[in-house]
mmJSON file of the N, C-alpha and C atoms, coordinates in Angstrom:
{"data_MODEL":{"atom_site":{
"group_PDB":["ATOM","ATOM","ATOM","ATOM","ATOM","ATOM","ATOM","ATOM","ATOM","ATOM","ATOM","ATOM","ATOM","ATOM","ATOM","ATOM","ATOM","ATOM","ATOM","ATOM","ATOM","ATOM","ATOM","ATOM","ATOM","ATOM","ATOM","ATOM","ATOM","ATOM","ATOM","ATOM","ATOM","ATOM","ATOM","ATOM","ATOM","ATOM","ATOM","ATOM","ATOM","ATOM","ATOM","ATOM","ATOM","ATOM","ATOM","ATOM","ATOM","ATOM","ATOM","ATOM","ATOM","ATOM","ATOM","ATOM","ATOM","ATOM","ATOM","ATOM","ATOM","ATOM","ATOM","ATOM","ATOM","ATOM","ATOM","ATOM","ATOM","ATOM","ATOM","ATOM","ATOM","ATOM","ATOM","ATOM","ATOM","ATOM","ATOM","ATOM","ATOM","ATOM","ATOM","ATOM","ATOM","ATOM","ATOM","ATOM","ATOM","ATOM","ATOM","ATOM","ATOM","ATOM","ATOM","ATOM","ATOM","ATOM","ATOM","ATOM","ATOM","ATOM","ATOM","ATOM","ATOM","ATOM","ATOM","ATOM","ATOM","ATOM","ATOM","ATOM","ATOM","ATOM","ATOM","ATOM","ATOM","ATOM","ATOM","ATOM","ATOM","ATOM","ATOM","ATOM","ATOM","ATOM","ATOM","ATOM","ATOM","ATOM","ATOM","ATOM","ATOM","ATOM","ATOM","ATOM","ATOM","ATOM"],
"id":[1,2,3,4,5,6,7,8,9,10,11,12,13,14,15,16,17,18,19,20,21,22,23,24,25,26,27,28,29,30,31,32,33,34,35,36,37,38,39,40,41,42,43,44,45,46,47,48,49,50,51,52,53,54,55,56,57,58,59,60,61,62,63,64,65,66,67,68,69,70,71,72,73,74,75,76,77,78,79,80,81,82,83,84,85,86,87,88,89,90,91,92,93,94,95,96,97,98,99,100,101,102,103,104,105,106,107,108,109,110,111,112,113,114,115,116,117,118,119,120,121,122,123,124,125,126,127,128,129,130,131,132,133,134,135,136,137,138],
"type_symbol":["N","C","C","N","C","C","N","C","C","N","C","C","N","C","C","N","C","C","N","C","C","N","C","C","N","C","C","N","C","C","N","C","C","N","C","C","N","C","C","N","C","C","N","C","C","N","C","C","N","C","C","N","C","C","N","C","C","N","C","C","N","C","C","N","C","C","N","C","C","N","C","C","N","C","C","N","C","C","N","C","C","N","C","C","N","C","C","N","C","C","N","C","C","N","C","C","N","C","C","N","C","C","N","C","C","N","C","C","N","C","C","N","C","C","N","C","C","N","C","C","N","C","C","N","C","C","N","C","C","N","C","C","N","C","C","N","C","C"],
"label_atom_id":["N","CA","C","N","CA","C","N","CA","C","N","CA","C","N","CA","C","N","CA","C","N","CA","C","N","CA","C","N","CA","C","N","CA","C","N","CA","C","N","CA","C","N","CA","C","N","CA","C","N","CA","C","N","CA","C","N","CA","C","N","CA","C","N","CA","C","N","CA","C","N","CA","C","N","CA","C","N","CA","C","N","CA","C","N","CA","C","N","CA","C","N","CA","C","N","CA","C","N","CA","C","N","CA","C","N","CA","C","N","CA","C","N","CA","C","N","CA","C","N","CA","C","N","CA","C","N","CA","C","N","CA","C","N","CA","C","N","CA","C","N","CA","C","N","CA","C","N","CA","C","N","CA","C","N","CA","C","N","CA","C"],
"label_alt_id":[null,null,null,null,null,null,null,null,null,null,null,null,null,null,null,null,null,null,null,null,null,null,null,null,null,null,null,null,null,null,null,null,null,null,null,null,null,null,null,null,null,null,null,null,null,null,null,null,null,null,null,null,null,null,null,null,null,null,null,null,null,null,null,null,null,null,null,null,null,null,null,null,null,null,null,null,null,null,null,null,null,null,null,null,null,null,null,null,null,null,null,null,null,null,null,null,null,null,null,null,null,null,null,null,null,null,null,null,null,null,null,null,null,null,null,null,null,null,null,null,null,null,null,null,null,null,null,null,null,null,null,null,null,null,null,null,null,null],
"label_comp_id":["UNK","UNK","UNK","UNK","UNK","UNK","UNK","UNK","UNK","UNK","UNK","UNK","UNK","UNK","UNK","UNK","UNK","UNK","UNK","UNK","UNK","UNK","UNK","UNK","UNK","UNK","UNK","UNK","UNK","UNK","UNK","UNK","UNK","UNK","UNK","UNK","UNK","UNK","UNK","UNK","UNK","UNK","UNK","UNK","UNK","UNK","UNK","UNK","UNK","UNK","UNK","UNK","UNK","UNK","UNK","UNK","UNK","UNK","UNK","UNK","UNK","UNK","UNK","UNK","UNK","UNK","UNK","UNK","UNK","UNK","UNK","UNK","UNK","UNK","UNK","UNK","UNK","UNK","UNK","UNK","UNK","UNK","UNK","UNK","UNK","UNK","UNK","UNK","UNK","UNK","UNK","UNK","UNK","UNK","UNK","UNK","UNK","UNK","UNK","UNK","UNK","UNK","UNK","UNK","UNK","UNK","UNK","UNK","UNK","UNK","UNK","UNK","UNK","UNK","UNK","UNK","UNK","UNK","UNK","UNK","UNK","UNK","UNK","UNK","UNK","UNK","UNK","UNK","UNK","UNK","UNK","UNK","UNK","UNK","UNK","UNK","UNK","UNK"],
"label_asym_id":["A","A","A","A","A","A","A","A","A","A","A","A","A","A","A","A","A","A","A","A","A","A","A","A","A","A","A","A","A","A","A","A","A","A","A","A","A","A","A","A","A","A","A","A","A","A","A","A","A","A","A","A","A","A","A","A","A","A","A","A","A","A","A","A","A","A","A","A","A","A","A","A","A","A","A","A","A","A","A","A","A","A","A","A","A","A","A","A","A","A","A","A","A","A","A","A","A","A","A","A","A","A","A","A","A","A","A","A","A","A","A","A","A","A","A","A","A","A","A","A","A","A","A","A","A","A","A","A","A","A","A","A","A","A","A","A","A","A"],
"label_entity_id":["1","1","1","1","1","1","1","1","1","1","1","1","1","1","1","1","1","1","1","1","1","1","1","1","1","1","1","1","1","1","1","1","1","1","1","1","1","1","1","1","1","1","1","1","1","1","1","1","1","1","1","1","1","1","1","1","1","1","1","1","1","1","1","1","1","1","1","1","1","1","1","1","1","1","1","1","1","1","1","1","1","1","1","1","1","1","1","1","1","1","1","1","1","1","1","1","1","1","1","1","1","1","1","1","1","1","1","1","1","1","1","1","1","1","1","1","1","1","1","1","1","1","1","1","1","1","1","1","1","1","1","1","1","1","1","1","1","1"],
"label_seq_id":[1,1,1,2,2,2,3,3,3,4,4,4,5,5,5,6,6,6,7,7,7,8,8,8,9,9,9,10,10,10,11,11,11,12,12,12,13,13,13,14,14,14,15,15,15,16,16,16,17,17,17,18,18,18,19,19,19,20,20,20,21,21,21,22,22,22,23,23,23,24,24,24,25,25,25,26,26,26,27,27,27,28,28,28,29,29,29,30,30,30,31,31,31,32,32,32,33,33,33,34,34,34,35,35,35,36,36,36,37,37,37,38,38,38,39,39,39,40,40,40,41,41,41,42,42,42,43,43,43,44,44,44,45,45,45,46,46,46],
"pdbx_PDB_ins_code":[null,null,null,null,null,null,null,null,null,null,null,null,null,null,null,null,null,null,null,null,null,null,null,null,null,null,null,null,null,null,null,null,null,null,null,null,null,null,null,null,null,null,null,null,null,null,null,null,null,null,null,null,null,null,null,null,null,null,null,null,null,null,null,null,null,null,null,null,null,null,null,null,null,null,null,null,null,null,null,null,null,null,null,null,null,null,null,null,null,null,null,null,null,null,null,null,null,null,null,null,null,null,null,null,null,null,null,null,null,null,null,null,null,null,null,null,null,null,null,null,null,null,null,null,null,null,null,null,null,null,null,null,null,null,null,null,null,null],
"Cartn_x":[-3.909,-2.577,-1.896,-0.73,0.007,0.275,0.315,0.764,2.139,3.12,4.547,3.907,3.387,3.307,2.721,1.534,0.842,1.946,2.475,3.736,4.629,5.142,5.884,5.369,4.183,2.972,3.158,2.458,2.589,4.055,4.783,5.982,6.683,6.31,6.53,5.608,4.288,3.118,2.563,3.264,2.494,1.223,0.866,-0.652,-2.003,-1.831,-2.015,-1.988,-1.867,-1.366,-2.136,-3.465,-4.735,-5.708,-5.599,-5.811,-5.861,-6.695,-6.368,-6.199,-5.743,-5.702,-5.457,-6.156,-6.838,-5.581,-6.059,-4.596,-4.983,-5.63,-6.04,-5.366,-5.61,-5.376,-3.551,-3.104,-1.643,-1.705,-1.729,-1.131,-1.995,-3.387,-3.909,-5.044,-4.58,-5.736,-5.896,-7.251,-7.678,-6.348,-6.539,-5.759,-6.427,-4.981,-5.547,-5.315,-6.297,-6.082,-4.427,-4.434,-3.012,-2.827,-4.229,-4.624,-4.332,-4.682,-4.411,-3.116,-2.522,-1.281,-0.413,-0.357,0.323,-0.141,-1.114,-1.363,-0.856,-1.252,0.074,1.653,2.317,3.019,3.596,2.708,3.601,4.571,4.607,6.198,7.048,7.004,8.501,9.106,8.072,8.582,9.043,8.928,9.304,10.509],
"Cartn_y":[-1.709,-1.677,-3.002,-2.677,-4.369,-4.713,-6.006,-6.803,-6.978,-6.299,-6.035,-4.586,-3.309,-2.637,-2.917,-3.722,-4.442,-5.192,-6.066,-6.699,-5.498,-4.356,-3.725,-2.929,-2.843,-2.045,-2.347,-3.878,-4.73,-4.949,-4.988,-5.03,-3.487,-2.793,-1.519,-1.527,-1.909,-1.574,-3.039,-3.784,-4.983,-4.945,-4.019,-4.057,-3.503,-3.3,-3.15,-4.264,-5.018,-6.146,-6.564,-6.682,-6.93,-6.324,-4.936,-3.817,-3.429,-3.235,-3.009,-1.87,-1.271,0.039,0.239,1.637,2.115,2.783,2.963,3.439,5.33,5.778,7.086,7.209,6.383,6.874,6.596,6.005,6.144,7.142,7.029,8.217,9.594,9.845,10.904,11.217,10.25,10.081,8.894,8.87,7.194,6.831,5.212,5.041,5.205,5.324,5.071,4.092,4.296,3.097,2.927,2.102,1.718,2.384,2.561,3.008,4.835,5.255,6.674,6.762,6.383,6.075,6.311,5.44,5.152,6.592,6.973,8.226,9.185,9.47,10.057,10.473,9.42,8.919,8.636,8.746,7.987,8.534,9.882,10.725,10.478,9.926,9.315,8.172,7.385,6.047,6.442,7.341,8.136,8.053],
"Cartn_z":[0.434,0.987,0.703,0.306,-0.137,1.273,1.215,2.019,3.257,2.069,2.924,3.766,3.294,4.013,5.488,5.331,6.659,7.448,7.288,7.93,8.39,7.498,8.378,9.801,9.129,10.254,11.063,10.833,12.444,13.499,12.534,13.271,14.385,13.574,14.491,15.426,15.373,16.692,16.588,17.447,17.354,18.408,18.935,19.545,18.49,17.497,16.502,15.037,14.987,14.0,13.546,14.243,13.976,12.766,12.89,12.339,10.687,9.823,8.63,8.319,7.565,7.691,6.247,5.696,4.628,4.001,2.755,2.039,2.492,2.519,3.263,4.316,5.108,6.074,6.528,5.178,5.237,4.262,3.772,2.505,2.387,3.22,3.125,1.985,1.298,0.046,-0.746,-1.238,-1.58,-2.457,-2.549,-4.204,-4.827,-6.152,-7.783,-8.488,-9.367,-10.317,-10.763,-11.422,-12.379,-13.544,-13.646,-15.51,-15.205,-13.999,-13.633,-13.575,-13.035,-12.195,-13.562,-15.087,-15.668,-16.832,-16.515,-17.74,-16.868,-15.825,-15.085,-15.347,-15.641,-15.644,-17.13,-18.108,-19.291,-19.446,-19.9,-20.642,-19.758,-18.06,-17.71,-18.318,-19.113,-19.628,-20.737,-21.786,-23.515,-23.106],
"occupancy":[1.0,1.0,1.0,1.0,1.0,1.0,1.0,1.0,1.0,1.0,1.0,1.0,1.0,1.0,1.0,1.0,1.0,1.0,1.0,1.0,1.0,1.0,1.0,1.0,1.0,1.0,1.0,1.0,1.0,1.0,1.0,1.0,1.0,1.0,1.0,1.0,1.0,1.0,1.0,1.0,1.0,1.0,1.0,1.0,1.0,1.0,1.0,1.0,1.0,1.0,1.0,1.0,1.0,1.0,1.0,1.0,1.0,1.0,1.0,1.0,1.0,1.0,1.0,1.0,1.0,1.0,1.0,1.0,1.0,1.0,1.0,1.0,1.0,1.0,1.0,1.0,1.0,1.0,1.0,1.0,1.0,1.0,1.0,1.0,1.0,1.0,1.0,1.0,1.0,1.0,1.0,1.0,1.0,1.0,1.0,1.0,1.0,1.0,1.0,1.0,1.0,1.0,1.0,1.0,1.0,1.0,1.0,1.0,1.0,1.0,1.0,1.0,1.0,1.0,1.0,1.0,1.0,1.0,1.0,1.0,1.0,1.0,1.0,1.0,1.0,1.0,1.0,1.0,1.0,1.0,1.0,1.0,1.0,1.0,1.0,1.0,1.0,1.0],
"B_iso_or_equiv":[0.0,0.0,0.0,0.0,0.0,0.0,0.0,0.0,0.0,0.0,0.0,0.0,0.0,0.0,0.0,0.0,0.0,0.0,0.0,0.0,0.0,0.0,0.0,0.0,0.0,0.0,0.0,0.0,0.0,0.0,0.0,0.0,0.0,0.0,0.0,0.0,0.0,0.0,0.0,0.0,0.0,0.0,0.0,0.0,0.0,0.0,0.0,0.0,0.0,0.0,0.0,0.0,0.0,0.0,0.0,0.0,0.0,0.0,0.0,0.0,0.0,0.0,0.0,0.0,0.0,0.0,0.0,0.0,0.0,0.0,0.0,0.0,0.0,0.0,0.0,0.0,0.0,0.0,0.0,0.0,0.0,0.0,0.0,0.0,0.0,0.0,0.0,0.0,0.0,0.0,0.0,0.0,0.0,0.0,0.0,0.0,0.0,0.0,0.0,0.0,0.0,0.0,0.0,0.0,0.0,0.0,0.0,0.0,0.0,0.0,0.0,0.0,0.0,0.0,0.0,0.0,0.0,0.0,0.0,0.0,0.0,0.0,0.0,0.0,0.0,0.0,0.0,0.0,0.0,0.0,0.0,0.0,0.0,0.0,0.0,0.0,0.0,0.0],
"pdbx_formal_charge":[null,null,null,null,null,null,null,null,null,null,null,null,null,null,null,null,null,null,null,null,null,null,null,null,null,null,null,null,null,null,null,null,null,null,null,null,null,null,null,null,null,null,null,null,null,null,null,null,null,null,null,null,null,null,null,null,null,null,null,null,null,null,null,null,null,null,null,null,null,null,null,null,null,null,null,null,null,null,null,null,null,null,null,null,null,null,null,null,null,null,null,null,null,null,null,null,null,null,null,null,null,null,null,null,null,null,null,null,null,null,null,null,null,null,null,null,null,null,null,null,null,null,null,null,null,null,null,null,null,null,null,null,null,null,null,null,null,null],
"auth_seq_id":[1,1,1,2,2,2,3,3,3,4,4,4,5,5,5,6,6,6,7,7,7,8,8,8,9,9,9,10,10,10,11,11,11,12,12,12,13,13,13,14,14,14,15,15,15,16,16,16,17,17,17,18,18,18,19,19,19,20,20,20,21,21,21,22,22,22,23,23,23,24,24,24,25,25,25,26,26,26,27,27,27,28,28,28,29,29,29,30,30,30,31,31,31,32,32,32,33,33,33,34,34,34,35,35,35,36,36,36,37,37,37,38,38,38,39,39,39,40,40,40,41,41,41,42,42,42,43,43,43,44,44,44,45,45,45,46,46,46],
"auth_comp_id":["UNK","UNK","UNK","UNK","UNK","UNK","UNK","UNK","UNK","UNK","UNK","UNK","UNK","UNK","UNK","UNK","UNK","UNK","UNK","UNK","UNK","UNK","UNK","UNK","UNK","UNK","UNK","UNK","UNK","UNK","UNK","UNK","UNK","UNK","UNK","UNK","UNK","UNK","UNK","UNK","UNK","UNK","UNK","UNK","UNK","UNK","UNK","UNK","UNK","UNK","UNK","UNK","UNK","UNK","UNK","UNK","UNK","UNK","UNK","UNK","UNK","UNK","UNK","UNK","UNK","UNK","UNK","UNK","UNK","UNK","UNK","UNK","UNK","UNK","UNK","UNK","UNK","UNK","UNK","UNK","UNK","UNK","UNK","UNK","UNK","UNK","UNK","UNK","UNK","UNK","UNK","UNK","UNK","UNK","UNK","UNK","UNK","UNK","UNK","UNK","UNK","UNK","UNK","UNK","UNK","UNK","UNK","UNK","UNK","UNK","UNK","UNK","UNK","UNK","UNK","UNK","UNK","UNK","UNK","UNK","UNK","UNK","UNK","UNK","UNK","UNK","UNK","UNK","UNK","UNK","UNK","UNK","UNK","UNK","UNK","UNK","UNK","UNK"],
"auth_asym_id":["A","A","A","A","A","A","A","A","A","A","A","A","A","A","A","A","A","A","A","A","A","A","A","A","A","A","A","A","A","A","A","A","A","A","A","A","A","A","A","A","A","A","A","A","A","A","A","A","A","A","A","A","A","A","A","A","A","A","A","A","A","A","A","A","A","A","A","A","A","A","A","A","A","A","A","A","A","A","A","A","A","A","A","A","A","A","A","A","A","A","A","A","A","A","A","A","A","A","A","A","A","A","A","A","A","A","A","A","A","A","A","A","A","A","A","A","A","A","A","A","A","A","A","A","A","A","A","A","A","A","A","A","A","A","A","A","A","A"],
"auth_atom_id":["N","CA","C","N","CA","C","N","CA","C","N","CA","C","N","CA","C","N","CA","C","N","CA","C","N","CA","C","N","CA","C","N","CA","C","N","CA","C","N","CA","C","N","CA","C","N","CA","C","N","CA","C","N","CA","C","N","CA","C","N","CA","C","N","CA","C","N","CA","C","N","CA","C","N","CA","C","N","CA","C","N","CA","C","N","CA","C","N","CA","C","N","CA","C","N","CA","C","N","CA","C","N","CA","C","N","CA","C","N","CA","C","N","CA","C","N","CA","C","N","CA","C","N","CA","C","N","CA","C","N","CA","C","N","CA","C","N","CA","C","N","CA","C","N","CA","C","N","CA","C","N","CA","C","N","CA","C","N","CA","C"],
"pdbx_PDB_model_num":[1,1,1,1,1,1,1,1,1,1,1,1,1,1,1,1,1,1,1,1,1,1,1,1,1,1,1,1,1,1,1,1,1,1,1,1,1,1,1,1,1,1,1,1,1,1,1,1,1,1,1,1,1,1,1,1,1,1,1,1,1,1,1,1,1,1,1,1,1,1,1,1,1,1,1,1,1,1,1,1,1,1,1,1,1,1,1,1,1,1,1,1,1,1,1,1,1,1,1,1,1,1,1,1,1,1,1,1,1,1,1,1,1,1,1,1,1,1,1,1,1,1,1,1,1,1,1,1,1,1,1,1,1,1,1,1,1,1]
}}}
């Protein structure tokens, strides 16, 4: 999880701030790579 997302986290539930929290369990499923992400993705860049 980047960094700004954690900061906004905390700011909405600051009893919570402490807390790390998994990209799952925000988004429902693990991350991906970059390298996935971008083969994914190429023909939007063509």
């Amino acid at each position: 999880m980047s960094e700004l997302s954690s900061t906004m986290y905390s700011r909405r539930n600051p009893a919570n701030s402490g807390r790390r929290i998994s990209a799952v369990e925000i988004t429902g499923s693990p991350a991906r790579s970059f390298r996935d992400w971008a083969i994914d993705h190429a023909a939007d860049f063509r």
